[in-house]
C-alpha positions in Angstrom: -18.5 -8.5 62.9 -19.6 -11.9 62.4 -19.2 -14.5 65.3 -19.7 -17.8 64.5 -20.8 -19.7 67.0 -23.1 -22.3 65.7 -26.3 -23.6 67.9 -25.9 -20.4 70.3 -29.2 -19.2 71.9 -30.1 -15.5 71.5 -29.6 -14.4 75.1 -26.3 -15.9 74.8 -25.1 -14.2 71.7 -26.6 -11.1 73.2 -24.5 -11.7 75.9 -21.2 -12.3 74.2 -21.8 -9.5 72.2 -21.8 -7.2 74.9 -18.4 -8.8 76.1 -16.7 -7.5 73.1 -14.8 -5.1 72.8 -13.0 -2.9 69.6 -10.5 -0.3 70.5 -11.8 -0.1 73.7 -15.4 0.4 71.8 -18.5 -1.7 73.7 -20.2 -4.4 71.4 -23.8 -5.2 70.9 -25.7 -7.3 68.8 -26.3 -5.2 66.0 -29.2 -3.0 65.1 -30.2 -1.9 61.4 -31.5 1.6 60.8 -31.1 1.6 56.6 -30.8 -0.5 53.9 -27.2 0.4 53.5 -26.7 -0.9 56.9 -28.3 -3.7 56.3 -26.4 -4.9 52.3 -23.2 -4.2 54.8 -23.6 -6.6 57.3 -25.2 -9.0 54.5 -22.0 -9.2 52.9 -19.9 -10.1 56.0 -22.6 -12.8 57.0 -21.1 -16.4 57.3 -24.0 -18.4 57.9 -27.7 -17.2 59.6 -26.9 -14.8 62.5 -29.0 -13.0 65.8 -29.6 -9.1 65.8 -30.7 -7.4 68.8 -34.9 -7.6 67.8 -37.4 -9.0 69.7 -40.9 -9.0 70.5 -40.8 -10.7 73.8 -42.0 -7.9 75.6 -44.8 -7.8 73.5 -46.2 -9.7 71.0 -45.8 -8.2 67.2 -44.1 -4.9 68.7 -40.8 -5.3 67.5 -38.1 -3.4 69.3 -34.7 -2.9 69.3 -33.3 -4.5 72.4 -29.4 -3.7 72.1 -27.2 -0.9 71.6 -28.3 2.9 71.1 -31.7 2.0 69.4 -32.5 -0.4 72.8 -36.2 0.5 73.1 -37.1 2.1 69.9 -39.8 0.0 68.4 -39.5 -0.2 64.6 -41.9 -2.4 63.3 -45.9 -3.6 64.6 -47.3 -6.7 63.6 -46.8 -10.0 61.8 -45.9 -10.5 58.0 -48.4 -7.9 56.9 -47.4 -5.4 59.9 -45.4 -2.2 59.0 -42.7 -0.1 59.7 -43.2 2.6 63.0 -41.4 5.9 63.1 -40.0 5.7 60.2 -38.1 3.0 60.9 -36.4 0.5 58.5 -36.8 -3.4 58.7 -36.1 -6.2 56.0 -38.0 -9.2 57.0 -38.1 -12.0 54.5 -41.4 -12.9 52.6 -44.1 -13.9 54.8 -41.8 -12.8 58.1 -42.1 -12.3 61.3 -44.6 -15.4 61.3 -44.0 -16.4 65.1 -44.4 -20.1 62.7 -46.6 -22.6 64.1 -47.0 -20.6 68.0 -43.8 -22.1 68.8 -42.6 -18.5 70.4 -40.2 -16.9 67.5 -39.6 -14.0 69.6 -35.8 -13.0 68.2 -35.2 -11.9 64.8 -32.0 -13.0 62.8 -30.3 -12.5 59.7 -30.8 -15.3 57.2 -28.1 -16.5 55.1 -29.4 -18.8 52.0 -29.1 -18.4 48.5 -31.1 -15.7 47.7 -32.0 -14.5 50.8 -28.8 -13.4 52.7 -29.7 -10.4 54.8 -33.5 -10.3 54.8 -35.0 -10.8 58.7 -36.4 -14.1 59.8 -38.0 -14.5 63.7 -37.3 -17.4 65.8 -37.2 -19.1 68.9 -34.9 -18.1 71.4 -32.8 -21.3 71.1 -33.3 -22.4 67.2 -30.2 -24.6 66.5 -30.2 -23.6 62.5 -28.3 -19.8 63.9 -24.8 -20.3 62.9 -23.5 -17.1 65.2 -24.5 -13.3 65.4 -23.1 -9.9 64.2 -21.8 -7.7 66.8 -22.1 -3.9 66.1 -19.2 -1.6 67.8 -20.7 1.4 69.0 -21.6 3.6 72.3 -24.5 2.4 73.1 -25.6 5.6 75.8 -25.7 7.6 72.2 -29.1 7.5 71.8 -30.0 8.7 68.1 -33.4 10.7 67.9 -35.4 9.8 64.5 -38.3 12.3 65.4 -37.0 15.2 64.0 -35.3 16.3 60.5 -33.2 18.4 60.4 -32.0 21.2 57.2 -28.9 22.4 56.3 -28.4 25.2 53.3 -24.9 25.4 51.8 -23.9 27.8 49.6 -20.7 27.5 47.5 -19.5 30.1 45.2 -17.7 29.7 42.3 -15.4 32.6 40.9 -13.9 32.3 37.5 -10.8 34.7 38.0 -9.2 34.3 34.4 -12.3 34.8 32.5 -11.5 31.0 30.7 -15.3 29.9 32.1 -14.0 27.4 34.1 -13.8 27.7 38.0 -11.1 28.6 39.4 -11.7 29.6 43.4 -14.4 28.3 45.5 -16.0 29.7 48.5 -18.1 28.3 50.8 
């Protein structure tokens, strides 16, 4: 869900987000583990919006502060940093950039032509963030990304009438 709430600060959108509720589900700013994820909340974006990534903790570790992924780092470095775990991120050409020194610590979603739903890093307080997107979601489910898992299924296929089409599955 998109919230617009323009000029909000980070801490306070991850605050309101956290207020929200959906069917009695908790709400967080969101986190993105795919690309699919990702073109889904692009297309519900209404203007440049706060996730839950930062690097305050650290500089150029980028983690995921809210929701189940709070903690997991995804990404290490500025613009030509990479991916950790497996991880996915979208930054935007030349992003994070932590621009100038000036503390871009909080990632966001941008929203211009062009670019709606790559990753940009700001300050805490940047005015330009029209709102955030709030994810719905238990956020004590922790998912694990360290292992894979395999599944085998078989299905069989009988043709009972002998016309070479199937006509009974089994699986």
């Amino acid at each position: 869900e998109f919230v617009e709430s323009p000029g909000i600060t980070w801490t306070d959108a991850r605050d309101a987000a956290a207020q929200k509720s959906l069917n009695g589900i908790s709400g967080y700013l969101a986190t993105v583990t795919s690309e699919a994820e990702n073109n889904f909340i692009a297309a519900k974006l209404q203007g440049e919006g706060w996730m839950g990534a930062s690097d305050a903790e650290e500089d150029d570790v980028w983690k995921w502060v809210t929701g189940p992924e709070a903690g997991m780092q995804f990404w290490l470095g500025k613009a030509d940093g990479n991916t950790v775990n497996g991880m996915y991120a979208n930054w935007d050409e030349g992003e994070p950039n932590d621009f100038r020194g000036v503390g871009e610590k909080y990632a966001h979603f941008r929203a211009d032509e062009g670019r709606v739903g790559k990753w940009n890093d700001y300050p805490v307080n940047n005015s330009i963030v029209r709102g955030y997107v709030v994810e719905y979601g238990d956020p004590n489910c922790k998912p694990d990304f360290t292992d894979e898992a395999a599944i085998t299924i078989t299905v069989t296929c009988t043709d009972t009438d002998g016309d070479g089409w199937c006509d009974a599955i089994d699986n």
